[in-house]
C-alpha positions as CSV (number, residue, x, y, z in Angstrom):
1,X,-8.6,4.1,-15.7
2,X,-8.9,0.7,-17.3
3,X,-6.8,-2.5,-15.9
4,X,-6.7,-6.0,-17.4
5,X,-5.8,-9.4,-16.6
6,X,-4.9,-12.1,-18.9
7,X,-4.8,-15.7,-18.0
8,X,-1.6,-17.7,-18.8
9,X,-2.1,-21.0,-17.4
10,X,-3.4,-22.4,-14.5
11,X,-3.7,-20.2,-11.9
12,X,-1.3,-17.6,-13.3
13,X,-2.0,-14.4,-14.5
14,X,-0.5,-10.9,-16.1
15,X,-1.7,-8.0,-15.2
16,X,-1.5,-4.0,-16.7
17,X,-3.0,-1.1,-16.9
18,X,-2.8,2.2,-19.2
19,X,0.5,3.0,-17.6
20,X,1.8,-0.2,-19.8
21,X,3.6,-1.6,-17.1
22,X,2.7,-5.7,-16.0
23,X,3.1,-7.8,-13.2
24,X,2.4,-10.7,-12.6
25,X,-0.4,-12.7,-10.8
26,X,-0.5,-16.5,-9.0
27,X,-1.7,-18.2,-6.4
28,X,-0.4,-20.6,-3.6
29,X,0.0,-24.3,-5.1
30,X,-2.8,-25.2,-2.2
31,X,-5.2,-23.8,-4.7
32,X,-3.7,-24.8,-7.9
33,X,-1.5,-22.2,-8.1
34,X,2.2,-22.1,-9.1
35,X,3.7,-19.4,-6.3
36,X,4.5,-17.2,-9.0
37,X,2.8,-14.1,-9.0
38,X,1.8,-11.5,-6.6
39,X,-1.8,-12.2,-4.8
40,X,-4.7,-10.1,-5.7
41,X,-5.0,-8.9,-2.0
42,X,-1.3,-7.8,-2.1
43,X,-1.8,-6.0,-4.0
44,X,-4.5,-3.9,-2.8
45,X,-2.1,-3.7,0.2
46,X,0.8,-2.6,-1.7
47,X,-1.4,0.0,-3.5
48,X,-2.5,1.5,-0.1
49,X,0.7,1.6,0.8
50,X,2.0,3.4,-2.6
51,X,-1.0,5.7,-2.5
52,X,0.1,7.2,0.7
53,X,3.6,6.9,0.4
54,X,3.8,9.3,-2.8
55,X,1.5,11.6,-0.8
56,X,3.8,12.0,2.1
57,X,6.8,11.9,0.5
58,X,5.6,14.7,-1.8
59,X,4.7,16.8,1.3
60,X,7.8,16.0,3.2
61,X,10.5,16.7,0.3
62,X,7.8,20.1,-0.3
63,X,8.6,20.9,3.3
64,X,12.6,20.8,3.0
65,X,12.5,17.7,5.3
66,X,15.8,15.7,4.6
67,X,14.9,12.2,4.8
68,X,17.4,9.7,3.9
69,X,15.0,6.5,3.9
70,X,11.2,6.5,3.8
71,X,9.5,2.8,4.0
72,X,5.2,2.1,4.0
73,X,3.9,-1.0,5.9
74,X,0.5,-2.2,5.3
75,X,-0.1,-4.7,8.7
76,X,-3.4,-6.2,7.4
77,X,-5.8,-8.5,9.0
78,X,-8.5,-10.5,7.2
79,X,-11.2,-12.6,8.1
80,X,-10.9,-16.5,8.6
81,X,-13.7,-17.2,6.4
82,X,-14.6,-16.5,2.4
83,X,-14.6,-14.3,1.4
84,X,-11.2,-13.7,3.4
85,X,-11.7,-9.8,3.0
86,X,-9.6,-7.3,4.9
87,X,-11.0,-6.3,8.4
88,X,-8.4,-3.8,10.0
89,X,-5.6,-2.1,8.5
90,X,-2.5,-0.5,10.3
91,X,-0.4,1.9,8.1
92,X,2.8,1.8,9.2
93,X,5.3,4.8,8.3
94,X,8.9,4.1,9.3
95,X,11.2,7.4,8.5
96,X,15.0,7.8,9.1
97,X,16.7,11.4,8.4
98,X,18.7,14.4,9.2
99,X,16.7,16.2,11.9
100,X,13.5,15.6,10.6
101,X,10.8,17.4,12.2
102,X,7.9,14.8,13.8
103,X,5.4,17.7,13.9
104,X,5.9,17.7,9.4
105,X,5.8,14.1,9.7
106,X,2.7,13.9,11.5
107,X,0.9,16.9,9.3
108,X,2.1,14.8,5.7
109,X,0.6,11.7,6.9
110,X,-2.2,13.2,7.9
111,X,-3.1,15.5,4.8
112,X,-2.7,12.0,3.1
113,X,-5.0,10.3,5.1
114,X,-7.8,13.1,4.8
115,X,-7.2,14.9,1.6
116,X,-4.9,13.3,-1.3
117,X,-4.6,9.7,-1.1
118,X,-7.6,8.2,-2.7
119,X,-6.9,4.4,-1.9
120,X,-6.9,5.5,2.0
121,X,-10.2,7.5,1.6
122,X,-11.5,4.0,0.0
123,X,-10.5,1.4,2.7
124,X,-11.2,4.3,5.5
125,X,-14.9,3.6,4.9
126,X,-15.0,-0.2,5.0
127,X,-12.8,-0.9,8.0
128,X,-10.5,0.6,10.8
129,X,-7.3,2.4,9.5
130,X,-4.5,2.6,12.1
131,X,-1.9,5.2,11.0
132,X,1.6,4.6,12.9
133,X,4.4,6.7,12.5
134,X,7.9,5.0,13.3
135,X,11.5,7.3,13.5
136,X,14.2,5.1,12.7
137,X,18.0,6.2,13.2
């Protein structure tokens, strides 16, 4: 996989990879930023939370499950000093559908967590994962 960004101005940023797709990158105007981008840490977040999310979807649609809404929350918490990295994670899974079985629930988020999802297997090893499973009517 390659991934590049390229500075605009400032502190802002665009970002892609080999999918072609871009986002774009800032910072906070504390640090010279113009709060107009998504932060690098985010993202890492929000790439957990895809990561997973398309794993247990997969499994859950695979399983005839009929869910109606499907939502990933990354709660992340980072230390107070530089570099700021993450120090425990809770992965939040918030489901809502038409009798949807907790016990396929349960077996997708797990296969995710120790089998598919490659971000998870990555962060599992550096700092506690909490994995949360929330029914929502």
């Amino acid at each position: 996989m390659e991934a590049k960004v390229i500075w605009k101005n400032r502190m802002s940023f665009i970002g892609s990879a080999e999918s072609g797709f871009e986002l774009p990158l800032g910072a906070s105007p504390e640090v010279g930023g113009d709060n107009d981008g998504f932060r690098p840490m985010e993202l890492l977040a929000i790439g957990l939370a895809g990561c997973t999310a398309m794993d247990v979807i997969s499994i859950l649609q695979k399983k005839k499950q009929e869910v109606t809404a499907f939502e990933v929350r990354v709660h992340a918490e980072r230390a107070e000093e530089h570099p700021r990295v993450f120090t425990r994670m809770v992965i939040e899974y918030i489901v809502s559908g038409i009798n949807v079985e907790r016990s396929a629930v349960e077996r997708a988020v797990q296969l995710s967590s120790e089998k598919y999802c490659p971000a998870q297997a990555m962060f599992s090893k550096i700092l506690p994962l909490e994995l949360k499973i929330t029914f929502k009517d």
